[in-house]
N, C-alpha and C positions, 0 to 999 in steps of 0.2 A: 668459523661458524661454531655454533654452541650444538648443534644438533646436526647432523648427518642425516637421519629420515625423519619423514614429522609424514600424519595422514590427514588427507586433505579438510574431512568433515570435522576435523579439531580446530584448523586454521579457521573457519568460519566465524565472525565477530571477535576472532581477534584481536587486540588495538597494534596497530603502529606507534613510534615511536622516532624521536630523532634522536642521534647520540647524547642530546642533554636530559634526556629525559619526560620531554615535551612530545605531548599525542597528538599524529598528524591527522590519524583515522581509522578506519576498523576495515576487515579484510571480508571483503564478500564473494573472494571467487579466485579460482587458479588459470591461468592461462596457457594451455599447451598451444604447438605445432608438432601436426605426426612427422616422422620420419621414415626413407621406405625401406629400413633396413636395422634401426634401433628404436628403442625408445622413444614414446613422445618426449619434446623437451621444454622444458620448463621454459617458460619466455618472461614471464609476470605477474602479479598479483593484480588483483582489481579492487581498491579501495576506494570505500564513502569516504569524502572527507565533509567536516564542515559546509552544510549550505545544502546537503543530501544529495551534493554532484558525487559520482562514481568517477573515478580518474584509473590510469596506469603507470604502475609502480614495476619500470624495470626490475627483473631479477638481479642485476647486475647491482645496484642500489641496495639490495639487501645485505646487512651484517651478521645479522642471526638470525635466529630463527629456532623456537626453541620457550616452555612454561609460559605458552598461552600468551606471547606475544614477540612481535617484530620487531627487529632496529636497523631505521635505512639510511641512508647516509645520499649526500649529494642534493638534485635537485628533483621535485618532483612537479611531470608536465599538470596543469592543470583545465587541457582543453577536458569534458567532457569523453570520457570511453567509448568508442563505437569499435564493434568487432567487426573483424577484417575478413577475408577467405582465407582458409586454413587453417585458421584459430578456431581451437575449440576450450569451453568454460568445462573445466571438472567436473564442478558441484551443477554446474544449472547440464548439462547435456552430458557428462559421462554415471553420475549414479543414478543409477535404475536401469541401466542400461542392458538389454540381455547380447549376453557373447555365448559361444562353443567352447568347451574348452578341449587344446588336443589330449586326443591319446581314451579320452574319457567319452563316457554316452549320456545325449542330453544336455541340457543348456543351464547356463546360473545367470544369476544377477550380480550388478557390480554393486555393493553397498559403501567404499571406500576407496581410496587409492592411495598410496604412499609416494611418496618424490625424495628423492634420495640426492643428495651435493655429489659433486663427482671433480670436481674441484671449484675454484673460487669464483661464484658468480654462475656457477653449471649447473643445474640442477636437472635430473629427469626422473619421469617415472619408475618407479623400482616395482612394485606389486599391489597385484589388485587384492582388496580383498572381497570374496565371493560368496550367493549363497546357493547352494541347489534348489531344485521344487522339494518340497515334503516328500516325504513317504508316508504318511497316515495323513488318515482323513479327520483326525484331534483338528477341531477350531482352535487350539491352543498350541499344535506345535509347528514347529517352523523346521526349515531344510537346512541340510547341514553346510556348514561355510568352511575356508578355505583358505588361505592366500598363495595367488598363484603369480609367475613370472608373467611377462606383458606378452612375453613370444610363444607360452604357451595358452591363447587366447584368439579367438579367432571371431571378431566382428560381426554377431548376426543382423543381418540386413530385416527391417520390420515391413511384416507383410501388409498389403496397401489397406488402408484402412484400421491398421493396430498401432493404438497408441502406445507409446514408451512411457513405462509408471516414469512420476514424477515424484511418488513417494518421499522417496529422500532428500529432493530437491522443496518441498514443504516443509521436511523439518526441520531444514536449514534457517529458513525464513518465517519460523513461529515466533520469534522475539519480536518483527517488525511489526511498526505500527501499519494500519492501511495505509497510509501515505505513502511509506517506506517502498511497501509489499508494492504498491502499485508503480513506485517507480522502477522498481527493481524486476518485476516484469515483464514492463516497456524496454526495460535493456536487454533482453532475452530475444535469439530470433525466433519470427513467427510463430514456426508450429510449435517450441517447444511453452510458449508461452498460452496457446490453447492449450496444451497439455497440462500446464498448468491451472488453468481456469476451469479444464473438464473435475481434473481433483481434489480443489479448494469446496469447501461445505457451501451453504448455500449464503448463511448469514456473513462467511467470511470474504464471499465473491462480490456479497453485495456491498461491502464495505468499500472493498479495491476498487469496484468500480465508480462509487460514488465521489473517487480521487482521482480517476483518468480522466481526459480530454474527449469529447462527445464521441472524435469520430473512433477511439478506439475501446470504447465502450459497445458499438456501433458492432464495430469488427468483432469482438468477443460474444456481442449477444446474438449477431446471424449464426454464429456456429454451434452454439445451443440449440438443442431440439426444444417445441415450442413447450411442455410441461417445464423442463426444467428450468429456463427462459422466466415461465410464469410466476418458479418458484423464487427465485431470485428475486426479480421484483418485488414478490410479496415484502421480501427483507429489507428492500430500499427505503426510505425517507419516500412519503409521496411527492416532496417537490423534486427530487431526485430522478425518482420514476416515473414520473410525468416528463420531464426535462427528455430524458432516454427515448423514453415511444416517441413523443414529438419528431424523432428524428427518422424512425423508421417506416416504414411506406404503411399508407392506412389502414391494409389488408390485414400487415402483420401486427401492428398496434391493437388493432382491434381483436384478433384471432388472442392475444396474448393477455388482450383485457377479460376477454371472456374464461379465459384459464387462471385468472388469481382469483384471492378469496375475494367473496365479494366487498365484505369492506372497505380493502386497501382498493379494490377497483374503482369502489364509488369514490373513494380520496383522490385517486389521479385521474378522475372523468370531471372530475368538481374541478381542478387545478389546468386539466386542461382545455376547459373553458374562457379562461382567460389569457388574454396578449403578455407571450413572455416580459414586455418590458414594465409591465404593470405590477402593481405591491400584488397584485392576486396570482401574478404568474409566477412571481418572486417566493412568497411565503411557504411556510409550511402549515400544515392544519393538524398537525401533533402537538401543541402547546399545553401547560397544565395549567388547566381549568380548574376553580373550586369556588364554593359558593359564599356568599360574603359571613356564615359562622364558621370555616373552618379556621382552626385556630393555628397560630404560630407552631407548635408541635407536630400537626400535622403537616405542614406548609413546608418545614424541614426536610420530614420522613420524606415529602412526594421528590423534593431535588437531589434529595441524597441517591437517587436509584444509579446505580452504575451505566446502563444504556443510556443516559440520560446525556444530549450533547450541552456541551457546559453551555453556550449562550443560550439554550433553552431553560437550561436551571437559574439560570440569573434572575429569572423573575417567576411569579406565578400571575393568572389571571383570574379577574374576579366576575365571574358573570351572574346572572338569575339562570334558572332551570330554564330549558334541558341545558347540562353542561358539554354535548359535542357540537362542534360546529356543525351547522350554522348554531349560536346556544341561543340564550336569553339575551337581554340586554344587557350589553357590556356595561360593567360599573367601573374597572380599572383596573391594574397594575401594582404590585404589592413586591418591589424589590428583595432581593433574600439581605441586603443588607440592612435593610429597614424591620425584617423580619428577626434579627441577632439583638437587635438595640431594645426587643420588648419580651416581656415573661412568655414560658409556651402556653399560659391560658388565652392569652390577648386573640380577640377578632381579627380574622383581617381587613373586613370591612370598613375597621378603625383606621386603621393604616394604607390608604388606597394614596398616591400620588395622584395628586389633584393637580399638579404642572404638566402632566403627560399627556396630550390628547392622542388619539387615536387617528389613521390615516384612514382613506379610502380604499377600496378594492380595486379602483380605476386610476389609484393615482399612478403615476411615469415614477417608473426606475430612479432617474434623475431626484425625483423630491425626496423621493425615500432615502438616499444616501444622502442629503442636503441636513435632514432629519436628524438621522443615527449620529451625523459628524457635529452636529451644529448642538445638541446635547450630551453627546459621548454617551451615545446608546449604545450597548449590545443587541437589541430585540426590539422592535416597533408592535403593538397591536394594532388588527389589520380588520375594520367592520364594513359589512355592505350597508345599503341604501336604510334600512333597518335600524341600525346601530346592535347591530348581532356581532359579533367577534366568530369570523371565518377563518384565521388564522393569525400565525403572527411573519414578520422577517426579519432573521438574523443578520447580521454582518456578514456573514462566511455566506449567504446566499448575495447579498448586493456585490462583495467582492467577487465572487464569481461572475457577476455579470459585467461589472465597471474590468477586470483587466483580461488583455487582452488572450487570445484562443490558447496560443502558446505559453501562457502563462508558466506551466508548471516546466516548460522548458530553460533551465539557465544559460545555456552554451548553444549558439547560433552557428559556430565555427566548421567550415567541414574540410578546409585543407590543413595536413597535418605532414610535419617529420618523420622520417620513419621513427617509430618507438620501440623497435630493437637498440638503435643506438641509442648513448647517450648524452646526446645533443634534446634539448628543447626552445621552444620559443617563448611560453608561458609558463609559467613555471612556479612552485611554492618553495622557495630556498630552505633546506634543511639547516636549520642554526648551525654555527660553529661553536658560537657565545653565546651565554642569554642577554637578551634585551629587555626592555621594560615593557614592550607592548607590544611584540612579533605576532602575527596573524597565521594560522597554518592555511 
């Protein structure tokens, strides 16, 4: 081994590696089992590989460890991770965690942990590192820290109804995109993953959730109290947030519609009027709108915004006054690449796609994806009876409805080897030799 202790919140996105130098995946978590007389013991890492499946990387497997990255050798299983009894994750359920420490008065927090080789393939906890409460009441300082042995530590049990900061366990997980974030804590059990969701910002929960699967979107938003609930939503996409209350009983949809701002409320009372498998149930009613003088320069500025979801910036719409849905009569669709090919003086009126018609607000799910495929759309304009432009929809909302619920699930598998040994049945072979086209 290259390194004898390494702490655990370093290891965090650090890449794997095989002995040739090829990246298998990046490290998102340590795996102990207590023991009732030593050390927790290292058992395994838990890597994203390719395809954003989390797998387990026997410790035995490992070669180093050591300047921000791993090298493992052997074969790595590739069923999908699920944690066992017994096993506990480092980073998602030991930092933040408050312990006793003996001999001392008063309790710290674990902000680290160190794992230490103890011979070839053995790894266990060596020290925690700790922080006490303050002693002043400065907003600006912080309590004094420590590193303490594991036996001089004594476990405090959380009293019913106190949650365990997840602090640390956030800052682990600031690089991930909401995809990521959301998968990552759907791997997490339960309560530590509300604990997670109580401490995420409002705009960052609503992201995660708008990548989870309804029913545990579901589950996260019953254990919200009904303000904060509200406030989240307000951060959703309305066809997002409409999608969500649909699912919750009328009382509380309603209770939750009357606590957001009013605008975004009248956006998902308008969305949820309509039969989800309808372009009006489909859509979203945040499109940019502008009116047939705003010119190429401008047209740019509005796609350029960074919140902006790219199949939303792919295009802009061209209405008559008022420009919010329900607007003016829709006039057309002004692609940003049709927008590149002309001066930033140019109208876009001038350049409206005269191929493009517009769907219904009653048309079936089904046509609208017939549509998007059958011209290589990103985005449909979406007008009522009127010819008003009430929204548009994206690809990423019809593919949400075309597959199927599990979707974001890869791995259906739930019997498995023990993953102490090293034995598997699926498996990512760790090169010996490079090939021309090896897949990790």
């Amino acid at each position: 081994m290259s390194a004898t202790r390494v702490f655990v919140a370093r290891l965090a996105g650090s890449s794997v590696f095989d002995p040739q130098g090829d990246r298998i995946g990046r490290v998102r978590d340590v795996l102990v089992v207590y023991r009732s007389t030593d050390s927790p013991r290292v058992v395994g890492l838990i890597v994203e590989v390719p395809g954003k499946r989390r797998v387990f990387l026997n410790i035995g497997r490992v070669t180093s460890i050591g300047s921000g990255q791993i090298i493992a050798s052997g074969a790595i299983n590739l069923r999908r991770f699920e944690q066992r009894g017994g096993e506990v994750r480092v980073i998602a359920e030991m930092l933040g965690r408050k312990v006793m420490l003996r001999g001392q008065s008063g309790e710290a927090t674990i902000e680290d942990v160190s794992i230490e080789e103890q011979g070839p393939g053995e790894w266990e906890i060596a020290q925690l590192f700790c922080r006490r409460p303050k002693t002043t009441a400065s907003p600006f300082a912080k309590g004094p820290t420590s590193f303490v042995n594991w036996r001089d530590v004594i476990e405090k049990a959380s009293a019913v109804g106190e949650s365990q900061s997840a602090t640390q366990l956030i800052a682990s997980y600031s690089d991930l995109l909401p995809a990521d974030l959301a998968n990552a804590m759907l791997d997490l059990p339960e309560q530590r993953m509300l604990e997670v969701a109580e401490e995420l910002s409002d705009d960052r929960l609503a992201d995660v959730l708008e990548e989870m699967p309804e029913t545990d979107q579901v589950d996260i938003l019953n254990q919200l109290d009904d303000a904060r609930a509200a406030d989240v939503l307000d951060q959703m996409q309305p066809d997002d947030a409409a999608d969500l209350i649909a699912q919750l009983s009328d009382e509380r949809g309603e209770a939750l519609l009357e606590l957001m701002e009013p605008e975004e409320a009248e956006d998902v009372r308008f969305l949820l009027s309509y039969g989800p498998d309808t372009a009006g149930g489909l859509m979203t009613t945040e499109p940019i709108i502008v009116s047939a003088d705003t010119t190429v320069a401008e047209g740019l500025a509005l796609i350029r915004r960074h919140e902006l979801a790219p199949a939303l910036g792919a295009a802009v719409c061209v209405t008559l006054p008022p420009y919010e849905p329900p607007t003016g009569r829709f006039l057309g669709m002004v692609h940003f690449q049709r927008m590149l090919r002309y001066p930033p003086n140019e109208r876009l009126g001038t350049l409206l796609d005269q191929s493009l018609e517009p769907i219904s607000v009653h048309a079936h799910a089904a046509e609208v994806a017939r549509i998007l495929a059958s011209y290589n759309l990103v985005s449909v304009p979406v007008i009522d009876e009127n010819h008003r432009l009430v929204g548009v929809v994206t690809i990423d909302d019809v593919l949400d409805y075309l597959l199927p619920d599990d979707w974001r699930s890869t791995d259906h598998e739930s019997s498995r080897p023990s993953r102490y040994s090293d034995t598997s049945t699926s498996t990512i072979p760790v090169k010996t030799r490079r090939t021309g086209h090896g897949t990790h």
